[in-house]
N, C-alpha and C positions, 0 to 999 in steps of 0.2 A: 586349582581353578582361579584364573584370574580377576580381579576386582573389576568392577565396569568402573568407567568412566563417570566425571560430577555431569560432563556434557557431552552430546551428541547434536554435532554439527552436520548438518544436510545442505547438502547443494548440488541444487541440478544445474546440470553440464550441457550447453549445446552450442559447440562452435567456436569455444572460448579460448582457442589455443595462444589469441595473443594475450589475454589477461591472466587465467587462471592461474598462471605462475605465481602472480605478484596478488593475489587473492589469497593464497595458500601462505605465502610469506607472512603476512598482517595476520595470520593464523598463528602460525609456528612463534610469531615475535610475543604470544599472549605471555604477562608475567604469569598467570599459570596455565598450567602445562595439562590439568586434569581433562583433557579431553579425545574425543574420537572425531576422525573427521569420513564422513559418509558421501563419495562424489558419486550421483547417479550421469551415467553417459547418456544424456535421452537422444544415442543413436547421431551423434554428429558425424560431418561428413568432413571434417577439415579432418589438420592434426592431433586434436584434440586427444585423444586417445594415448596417443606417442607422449604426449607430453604428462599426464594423467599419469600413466603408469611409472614414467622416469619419478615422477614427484612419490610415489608410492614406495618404491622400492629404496629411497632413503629416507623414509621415517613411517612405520609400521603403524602409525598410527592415523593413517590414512588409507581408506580403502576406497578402491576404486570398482563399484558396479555399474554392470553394462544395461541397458535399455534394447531390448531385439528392436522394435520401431520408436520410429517420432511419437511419444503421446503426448509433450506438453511437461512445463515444469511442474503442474498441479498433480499428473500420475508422478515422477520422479520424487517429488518427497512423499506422496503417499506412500511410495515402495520406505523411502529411507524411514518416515514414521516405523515400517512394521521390523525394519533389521536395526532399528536403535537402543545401546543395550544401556544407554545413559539415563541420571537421574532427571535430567532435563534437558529438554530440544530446542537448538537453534538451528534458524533458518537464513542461508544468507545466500547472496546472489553469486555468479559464478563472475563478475566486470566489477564487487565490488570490493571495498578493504574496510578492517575495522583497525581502532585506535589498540594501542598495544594492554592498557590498564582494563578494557571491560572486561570478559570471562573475571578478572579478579574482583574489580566491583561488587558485580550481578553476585559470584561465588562469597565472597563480604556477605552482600545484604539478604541471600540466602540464609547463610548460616545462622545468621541475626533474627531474623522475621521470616521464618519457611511461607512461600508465598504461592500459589497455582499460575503465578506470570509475573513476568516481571517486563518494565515497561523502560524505554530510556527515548532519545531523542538522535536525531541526525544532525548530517549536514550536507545539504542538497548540492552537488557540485555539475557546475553547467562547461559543457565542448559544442566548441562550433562544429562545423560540417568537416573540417579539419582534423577534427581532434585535439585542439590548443584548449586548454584550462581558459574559461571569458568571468569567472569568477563563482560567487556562491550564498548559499544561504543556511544558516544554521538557526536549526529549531530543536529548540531545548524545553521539555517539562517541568513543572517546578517538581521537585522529591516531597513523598511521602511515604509513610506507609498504610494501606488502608487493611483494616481489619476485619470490616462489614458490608455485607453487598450492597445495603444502602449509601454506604462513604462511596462504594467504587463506581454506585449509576452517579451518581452527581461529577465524578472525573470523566467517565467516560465519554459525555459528550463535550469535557472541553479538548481530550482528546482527539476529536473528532472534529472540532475546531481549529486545530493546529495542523490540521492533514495528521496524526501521526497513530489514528486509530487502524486504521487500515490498512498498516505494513506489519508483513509476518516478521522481517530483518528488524526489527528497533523490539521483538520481543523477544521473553526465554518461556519455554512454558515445561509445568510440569511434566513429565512423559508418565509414569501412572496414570496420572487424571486425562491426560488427553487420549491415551488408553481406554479406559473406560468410557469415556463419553462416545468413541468411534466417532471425533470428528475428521472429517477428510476433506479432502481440495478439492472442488468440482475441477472440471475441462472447459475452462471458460480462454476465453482471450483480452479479458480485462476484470477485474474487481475481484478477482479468486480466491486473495488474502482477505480482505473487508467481510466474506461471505464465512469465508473460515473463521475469522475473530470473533463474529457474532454470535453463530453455535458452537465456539467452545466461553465464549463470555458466558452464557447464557445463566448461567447457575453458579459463577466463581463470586467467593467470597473473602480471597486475601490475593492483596496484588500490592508487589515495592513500586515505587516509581523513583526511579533514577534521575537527578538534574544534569546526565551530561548527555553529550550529542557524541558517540565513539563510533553512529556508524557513516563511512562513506558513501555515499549512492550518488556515482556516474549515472549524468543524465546529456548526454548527445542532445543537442538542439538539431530542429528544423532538416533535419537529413532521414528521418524515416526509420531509424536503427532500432529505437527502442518504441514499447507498446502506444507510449504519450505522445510520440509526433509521428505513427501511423493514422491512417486514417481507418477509422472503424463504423460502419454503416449503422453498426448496434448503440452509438456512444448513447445518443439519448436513454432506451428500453435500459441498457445497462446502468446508469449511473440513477435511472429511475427508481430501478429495483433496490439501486445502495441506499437511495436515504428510505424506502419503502422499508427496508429491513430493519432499518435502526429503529424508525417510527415506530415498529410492530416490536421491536425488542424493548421498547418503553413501555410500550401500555403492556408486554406481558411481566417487568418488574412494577408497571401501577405504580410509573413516575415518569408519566408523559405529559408535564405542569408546562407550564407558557414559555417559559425559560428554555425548554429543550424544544419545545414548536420553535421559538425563534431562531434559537438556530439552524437546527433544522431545513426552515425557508429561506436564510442567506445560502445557506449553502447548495439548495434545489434551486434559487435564483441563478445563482452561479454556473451549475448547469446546465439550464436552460438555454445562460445567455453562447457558453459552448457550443451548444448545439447548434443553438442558429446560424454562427461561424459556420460550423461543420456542414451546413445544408448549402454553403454558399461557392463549396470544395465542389468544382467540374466533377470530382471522381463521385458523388453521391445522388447525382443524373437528377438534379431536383432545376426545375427555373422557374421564374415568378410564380406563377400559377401553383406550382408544387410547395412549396415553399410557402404560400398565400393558406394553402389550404392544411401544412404540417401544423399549423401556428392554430388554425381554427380547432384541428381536431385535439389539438393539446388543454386547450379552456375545457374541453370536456372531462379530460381523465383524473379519475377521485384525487392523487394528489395533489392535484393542481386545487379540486377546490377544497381539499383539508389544511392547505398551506397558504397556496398566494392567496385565498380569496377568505378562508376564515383566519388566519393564522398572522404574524406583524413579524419581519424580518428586523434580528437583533443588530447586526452592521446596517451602521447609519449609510451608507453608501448603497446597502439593497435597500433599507427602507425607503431612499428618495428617487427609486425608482420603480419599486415593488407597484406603485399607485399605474404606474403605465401597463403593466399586465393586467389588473386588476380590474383596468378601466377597458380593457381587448383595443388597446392602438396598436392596433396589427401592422398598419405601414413602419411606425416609428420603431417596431420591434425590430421588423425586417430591416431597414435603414441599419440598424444596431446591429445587427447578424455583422453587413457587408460590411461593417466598420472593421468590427474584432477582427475579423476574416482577415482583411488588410493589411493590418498591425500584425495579425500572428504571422502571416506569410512573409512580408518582408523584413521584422523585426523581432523575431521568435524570440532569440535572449532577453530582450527588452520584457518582451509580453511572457514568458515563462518566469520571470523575479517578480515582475507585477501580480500573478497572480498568489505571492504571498505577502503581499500587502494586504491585509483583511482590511 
């Protein structure tokens, strides 16, 4: 009987015949080698397949599962979760690459500290509409290791602070425990990971945190390719529901103190001010009027007044504006929509590095 693997890597597949090569490479180059690599096909219609299988058949340690329909990458790792015969799951995109040292790392700080996740950092790399490298951003965690669910609610929302709560790829998780809990990926078209981290965070009590940045994530500017420079009708309800989950995942650890409100409200300021951009996109069929009145119906919805209106935003740059929602300058809001709007449309690279300026 053969030994399973330390890891089980999942990645859904759709369409990716010009990357996945050089995805699988930054795989194969890990200094160690303990692992299974699991490609679900969610049914692509390029060559994807041809290519898939050639990668298969020189090195066994990749297998390649078909998908009969499109259901999304959220069913594709749910498929790869249940055929994973590894002691731990990673998830990684089918466009991106990691650094040659993590699996060793993570495989290191395992053996040292057994942990139900293990957390590490990126490096956000931005392509014009071209395809040309326009540069990048590298977001790195400080290392710890936390022992106690109490040590790991106080990390998680600076996690959550750094953007890097809400990516499945910058995590390893146990596969027993993720087992057991039956967490799985809704069918969503944005926030699928964030909803995932939340119900399997829920109850974990040791997690390493890693200080490097090993994974790549290709991010296409202003061309429409990837989920963040689609336009999505849902972005506001969605990204509402992400900080409504986190809110509710605090007060169920009964460590939902002013420090995690503050956050919190930079970060639900910030998409609000998204949103209003997003209302001001022709494709979202909103004008004055509409738009007059998204802004009015939003003063009403409870997170609006658990946040902007009882709550104090921790970045001094939503605080010195937080006072303008606060006070309903509904013009001055909208003026602010068609600004961002602006910016993002003819200057996307510029306004996608800006938005990791906290």
């Amino acid at each position: 009987m053969s030994r399973s693997p330390f890891f089980s890597i999942i990645i859904p597949v759709y369409n990716a015949e010009t990357t996945l090569e050089n995805t699988i490479a930054s795989i194969q180059a890990q200094k160690c080698s303990d692992f299974e690599v699991l490609c679900i096909n969610d049914a692509s219609t390029d060559h994807t397949k041809q290519t898939g299988q050639k990668l298969c058949d020189k090195d066994n340690r990749i297998h390649w599962i078909e998908q009969e329909k499109n259901l999304g990458p959220g069913a594709a790792r749910n498929r790869g979760i249940e055929m994973a015969s590894g002691r731990y799951v990673y998830f990684m995109d089918a466009d991106d690459m990691i650094d040659a040292e993590l699996l060793s790392e993570a495989k290191r700080s395992l053996e040292r500290h057994p942990a139900q996740v293990v957390v590490f950092g990126l490096v956000e790399e931005y392509y014009d509409q071209d395809g040309l490298y326009t540069g990048s951003t590298v977001i790195r965690p400080n290392p710890a290791v936390l022992r106690t669910a109490q040590e790991i609610h106080k990390h998680v929302i600076e996690l959550e602070k750094q953007t890097l709560y809400g990516y499945v790829w910058n995590k390893i998780y146990d596969a027993d425990y993720l087992k057991t809990t039956g967490c799985r990926f809704e069918n969503m078209r944005m926030n699928e990971d964030l909803f995932f981290n939340v119900r399997y965070m829920m109850d974990v009590t040791t997690m390493n945190i890693l200080g490097i940045a090993p994974y790549h994530y290709r991010k296409r500017i202003g061309d429409g390719s990837n989920l963040t420079s689609r336009f999505e009708k849902d972005y506001y309800k969605l990204h509402e529901r992400r900080v409504s989950e986190i809110y509710r995942q605090y007060k169920y650890w009964d460590a939902l103190d002013e420090k995690v409100k503050g956050t919190l409200t930079s970060i639900y300021l910030r998409y609000i001010l998204s949103a209003l951009a997003r209302n001001c996109d022709r494709r979202s069929g909103y004008g004055f009027i509409q738009r007059y009145r998204w802004i009015h119906l939003l003063y009403q919805r409870k997170l609006y007044q658990k946040l902007i209106v009882a709550s104090k935003a921790d970045q001094q740059k939503m605080a010195m504006i937080q006072p303008i929602f606060a006070h309903h300058m509904t013009l001055v809001l909208m003026a602010a929509g068609r600004g961002l709007f602006i910016v993002q449309k003819y200057c996307p690279e510029i306004f996608s590095k800006l938005k990791q300026r906290k």
